[in-house]
C-alpha positions as CSV (number, residue, x, y, z in Angstrom):
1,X,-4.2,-3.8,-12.9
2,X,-7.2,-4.7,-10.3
3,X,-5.6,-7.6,-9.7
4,X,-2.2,-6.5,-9.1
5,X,-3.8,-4.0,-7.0
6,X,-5.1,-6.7,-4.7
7,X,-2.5,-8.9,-4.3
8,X,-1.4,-5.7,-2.6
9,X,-3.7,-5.9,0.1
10,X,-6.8,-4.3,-0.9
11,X,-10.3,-6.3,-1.6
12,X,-11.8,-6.6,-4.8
13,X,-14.4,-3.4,-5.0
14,X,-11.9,-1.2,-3.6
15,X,-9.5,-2.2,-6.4
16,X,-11.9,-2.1,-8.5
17,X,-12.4,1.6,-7.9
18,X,-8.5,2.1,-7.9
19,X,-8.6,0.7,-11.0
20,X,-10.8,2.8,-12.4
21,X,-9.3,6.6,-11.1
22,X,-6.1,5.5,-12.0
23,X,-7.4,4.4,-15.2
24,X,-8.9,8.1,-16.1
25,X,-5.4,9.5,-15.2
26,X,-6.7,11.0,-11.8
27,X,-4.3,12.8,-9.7
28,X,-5.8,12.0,-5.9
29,X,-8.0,8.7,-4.5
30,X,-10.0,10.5,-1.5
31,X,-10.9,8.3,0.7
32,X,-11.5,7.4,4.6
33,X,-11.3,3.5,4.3
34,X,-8.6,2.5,6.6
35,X,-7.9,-1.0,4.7
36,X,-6.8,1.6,1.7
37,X,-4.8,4.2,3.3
38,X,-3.0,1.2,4.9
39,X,-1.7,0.3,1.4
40,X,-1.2,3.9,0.2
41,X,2.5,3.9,0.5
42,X,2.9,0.9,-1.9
43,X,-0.3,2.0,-4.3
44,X,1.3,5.4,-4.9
45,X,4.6,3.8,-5.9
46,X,3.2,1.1,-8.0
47,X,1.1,3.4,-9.8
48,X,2.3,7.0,-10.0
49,X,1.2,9.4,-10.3
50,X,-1.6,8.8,-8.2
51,X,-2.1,10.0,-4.2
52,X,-4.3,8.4,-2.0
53,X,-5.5,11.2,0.7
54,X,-8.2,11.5,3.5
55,X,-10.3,14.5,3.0
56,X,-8.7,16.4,5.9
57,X,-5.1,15.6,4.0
58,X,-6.2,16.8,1.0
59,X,-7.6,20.2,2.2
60,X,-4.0,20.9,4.2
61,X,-2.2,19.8,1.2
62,X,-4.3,22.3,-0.9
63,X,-3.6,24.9,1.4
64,X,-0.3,24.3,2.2
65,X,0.2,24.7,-1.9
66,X,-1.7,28.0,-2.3
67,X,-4.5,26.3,-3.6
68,X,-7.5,26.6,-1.4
């Protein structure tokens, strides 16, 4: 999986910690690295369910779903 995960785009530690939150069946990556959320599009439809999110998406999601 890392590796598939970096012929995407994304360097090694980062797909290395991809790896592992999609490993342990996590719903949401938060993250503020740019190389990342360039690649998020094709991550999240490699590896559903997955969504990669900066903080401030997160929080509007949340609250756009009642959540927060």
């Amino acid at each position: 999986m890392r590796d598939s995960i970096i012929t995407i785009g994304i360097e090694q530690k980062d797909a290395e910690h991809l790896t592992q939150t999609i490993c342990n069946d996590s719903d949401y990556f938060l993250t503020r690295d740019r190389g990342i959320i360039r690649y998020r599009d094709q991550i999240e439809i490699k590896f559903p369910p997955i969504k990669i999110r900066t903080p401030p998406e997160l929080i509007a999601e949340l609250k756009a779903r009642k959540i927060l």
